[in-house]
C-alpha positions in Angstrom: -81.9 -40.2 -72.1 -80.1 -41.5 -68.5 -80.3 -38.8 -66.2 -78.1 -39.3 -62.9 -79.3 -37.6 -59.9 -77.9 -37.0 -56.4 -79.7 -37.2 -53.6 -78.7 -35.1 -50.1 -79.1 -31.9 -50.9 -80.6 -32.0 -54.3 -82.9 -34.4 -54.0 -83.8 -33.9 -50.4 -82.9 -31.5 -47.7 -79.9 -33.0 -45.9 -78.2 -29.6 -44.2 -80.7 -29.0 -41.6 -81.3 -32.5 -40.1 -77.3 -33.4 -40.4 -76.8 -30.2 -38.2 -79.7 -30.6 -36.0 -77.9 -34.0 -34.8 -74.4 -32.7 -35.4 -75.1 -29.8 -32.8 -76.9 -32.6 -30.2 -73.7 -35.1 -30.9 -71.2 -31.7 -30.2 -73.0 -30.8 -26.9 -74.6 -33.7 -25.0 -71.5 -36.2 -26.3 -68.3 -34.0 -26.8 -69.4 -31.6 -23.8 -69.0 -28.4 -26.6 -71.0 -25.4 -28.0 -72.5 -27.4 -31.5 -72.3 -24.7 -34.2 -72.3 -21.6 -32.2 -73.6 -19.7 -34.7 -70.7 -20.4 -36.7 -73.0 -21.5 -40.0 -71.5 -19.1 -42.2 -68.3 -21.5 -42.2 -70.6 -23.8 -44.1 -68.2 -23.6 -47.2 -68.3 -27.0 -49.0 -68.9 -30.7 -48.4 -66.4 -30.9 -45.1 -68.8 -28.6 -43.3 -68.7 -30.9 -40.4 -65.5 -30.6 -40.0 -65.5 -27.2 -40.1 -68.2 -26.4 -37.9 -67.4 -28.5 -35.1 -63.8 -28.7 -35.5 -64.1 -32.9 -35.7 -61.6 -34.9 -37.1 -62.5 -37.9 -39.0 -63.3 -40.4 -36.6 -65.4 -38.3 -35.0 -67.3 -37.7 -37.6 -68.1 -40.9 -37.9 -68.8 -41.8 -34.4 -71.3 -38.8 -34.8 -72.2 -40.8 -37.7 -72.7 -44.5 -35.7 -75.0 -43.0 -33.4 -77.7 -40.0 -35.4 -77.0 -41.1 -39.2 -79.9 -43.2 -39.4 -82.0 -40.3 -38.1 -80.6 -37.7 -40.1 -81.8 -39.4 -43.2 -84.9 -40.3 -42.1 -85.8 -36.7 -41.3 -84.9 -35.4 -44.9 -87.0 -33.8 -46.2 -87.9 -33.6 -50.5 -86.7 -30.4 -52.1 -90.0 -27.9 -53.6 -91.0 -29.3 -56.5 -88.7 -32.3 -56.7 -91.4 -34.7 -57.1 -93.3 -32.9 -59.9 -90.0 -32.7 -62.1 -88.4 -36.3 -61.4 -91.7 -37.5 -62.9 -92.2 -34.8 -65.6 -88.8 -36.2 -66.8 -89.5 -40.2 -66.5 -92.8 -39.7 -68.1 -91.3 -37.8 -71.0 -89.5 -41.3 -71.3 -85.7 -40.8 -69.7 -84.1 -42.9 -67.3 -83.4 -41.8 -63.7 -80.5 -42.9 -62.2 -80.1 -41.8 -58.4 -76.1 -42.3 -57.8 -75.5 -40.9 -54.4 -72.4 -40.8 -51.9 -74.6 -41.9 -49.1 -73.0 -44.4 -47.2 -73.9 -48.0 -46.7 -71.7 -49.0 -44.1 -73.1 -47.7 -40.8 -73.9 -50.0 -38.1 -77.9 -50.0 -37.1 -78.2 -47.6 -40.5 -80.0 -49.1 -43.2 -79.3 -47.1 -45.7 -80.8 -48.4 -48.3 -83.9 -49.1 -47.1 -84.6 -45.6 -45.6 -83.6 -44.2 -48.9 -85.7 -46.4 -50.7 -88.5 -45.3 -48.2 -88.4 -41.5 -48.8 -88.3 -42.3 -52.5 -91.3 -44.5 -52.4 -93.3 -42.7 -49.8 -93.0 -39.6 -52.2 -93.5 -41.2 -55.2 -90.4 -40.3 -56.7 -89.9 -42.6 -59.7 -86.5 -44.0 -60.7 -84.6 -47.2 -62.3 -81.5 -47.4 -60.4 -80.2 -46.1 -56.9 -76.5 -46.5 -56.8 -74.6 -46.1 -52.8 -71.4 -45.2 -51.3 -70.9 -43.4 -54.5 -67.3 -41.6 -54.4 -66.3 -41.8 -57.9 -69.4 -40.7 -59.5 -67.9 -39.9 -63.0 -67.3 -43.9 -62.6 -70.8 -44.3 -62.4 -72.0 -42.2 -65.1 -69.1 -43.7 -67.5 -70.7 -46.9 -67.4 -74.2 -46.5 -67.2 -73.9 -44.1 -70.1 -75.3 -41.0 -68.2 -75.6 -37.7 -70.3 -76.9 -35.2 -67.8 -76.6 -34.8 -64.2 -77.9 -32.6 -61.2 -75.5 -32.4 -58.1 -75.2 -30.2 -55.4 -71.0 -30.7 -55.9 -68.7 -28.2 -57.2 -66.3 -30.8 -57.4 -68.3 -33.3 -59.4 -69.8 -30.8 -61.4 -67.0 -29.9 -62.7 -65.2 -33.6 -63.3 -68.5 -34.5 -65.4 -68.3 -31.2 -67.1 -64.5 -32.0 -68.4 -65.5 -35.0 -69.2 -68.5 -34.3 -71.8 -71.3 -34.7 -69.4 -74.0 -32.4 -68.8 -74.5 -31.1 -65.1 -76.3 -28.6 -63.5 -74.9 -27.6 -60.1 -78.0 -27.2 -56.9 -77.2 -24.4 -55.3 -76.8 -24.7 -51.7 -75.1 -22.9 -48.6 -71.8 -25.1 -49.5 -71.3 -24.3 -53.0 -73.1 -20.6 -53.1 -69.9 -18.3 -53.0 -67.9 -21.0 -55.7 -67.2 -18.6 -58.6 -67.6 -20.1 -62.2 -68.9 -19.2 -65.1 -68.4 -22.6 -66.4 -71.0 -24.5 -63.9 -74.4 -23.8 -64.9 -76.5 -23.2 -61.4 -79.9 -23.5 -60.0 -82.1 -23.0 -57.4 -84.4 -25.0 -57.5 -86.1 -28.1 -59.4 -88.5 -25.5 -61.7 -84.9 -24.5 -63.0 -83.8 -27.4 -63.5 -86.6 -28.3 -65.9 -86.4 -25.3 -67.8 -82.7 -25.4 -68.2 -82.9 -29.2 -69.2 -85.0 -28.1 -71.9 -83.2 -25.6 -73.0 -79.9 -27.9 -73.8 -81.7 -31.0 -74.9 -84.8 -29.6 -76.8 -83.4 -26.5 -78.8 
């Protein structure tokens, strides 16, 4: 089987470095109070925006200067490592399609991501970037179940005859829907796999 996998916040830890530099960038840069203990507005995806009250291009002037350190600080989810390989030595193919972008000057992307993967010995067959549209991705590369820490793409792939399992995170925790099968963790996300594909 092809089994697609996110990354930030599913696969590693993205939150907590993201707003360590977000709240650095909001107070030494912008001259503001960073989160002021405002992390409860942490709703969905657009947390940034949220917290800080940025707009888009500050985001990603934020972005120019701390993104490389933000994902090099990520740290892997608990037992991440122990089910990525349970499942590609069961003989299934791990796709990693992620939204992390590609594009950021003095960030490479790729190879940091590469990095935490190979320094953790998380095994996999394809890493695909900057990926928006990840129902795209699944489409062609014939992907049948998914982990994501996405409402939003959770859903899509769901409509769309796809398998996914929604991460459960401070973004997505108060999203009501009976329809979105959670977890919280990795060990869940093992057992639940079985449970659809192994009955």
């Amino acid at each position: 089987m092809k089994i697609g996998i996110d990354i930030d916040d599913t696969t590693v830890i993205l939150a907590d470095s993201m707003i360590k530099y977000a709240d650095l960038y909001d107070i030494e840069v912008l001259g503001k109070s960073g989160t002021n203990g405002n992390l409860g507005l942490i709703k969905d995806r657009y947390y940034l925006e949220a917290l800080y009250g940025w707009d888009r291009k500050t985001k990603y002037d934020f972005f120019d200067c701390y993104y490389k350190n933000v994902l090099e600080e990520c740290v892997l989810m608990p037992h991440a490592k122990e089910v990525i390989n349970k499942l590609k030595n069961n003989g299934h193919e791990i796709f990693f399609i992620t939204a992390r972008l590609s594009n950021i000057p003095g960030c490479n992307t790729e190879k940091i991501t590469v990095k935490t993967l190979n320094d953790n010995n998380i095994p996999y067959d394809k890493i695909i970037f900057d990926a928006r549209d990840k129902l795209k991705y699944c489409k062609e590369y014939g992907i049948e179940f998914f982990i994501e820490d996405s409402y939003e793409t959770c859903k899509e792939l769901k409509e769309n005859n796809i398998e996914a399992l929604l991460m459960t995170t401070k973004m997505n925790e108060n999203i009501k829907d009976e329809s979105i099968e959670r977890v919280r963790d990795w060990n869940e996300v093992y057992i639940k796999f079985n449970k659809l594909f192994n009955k």
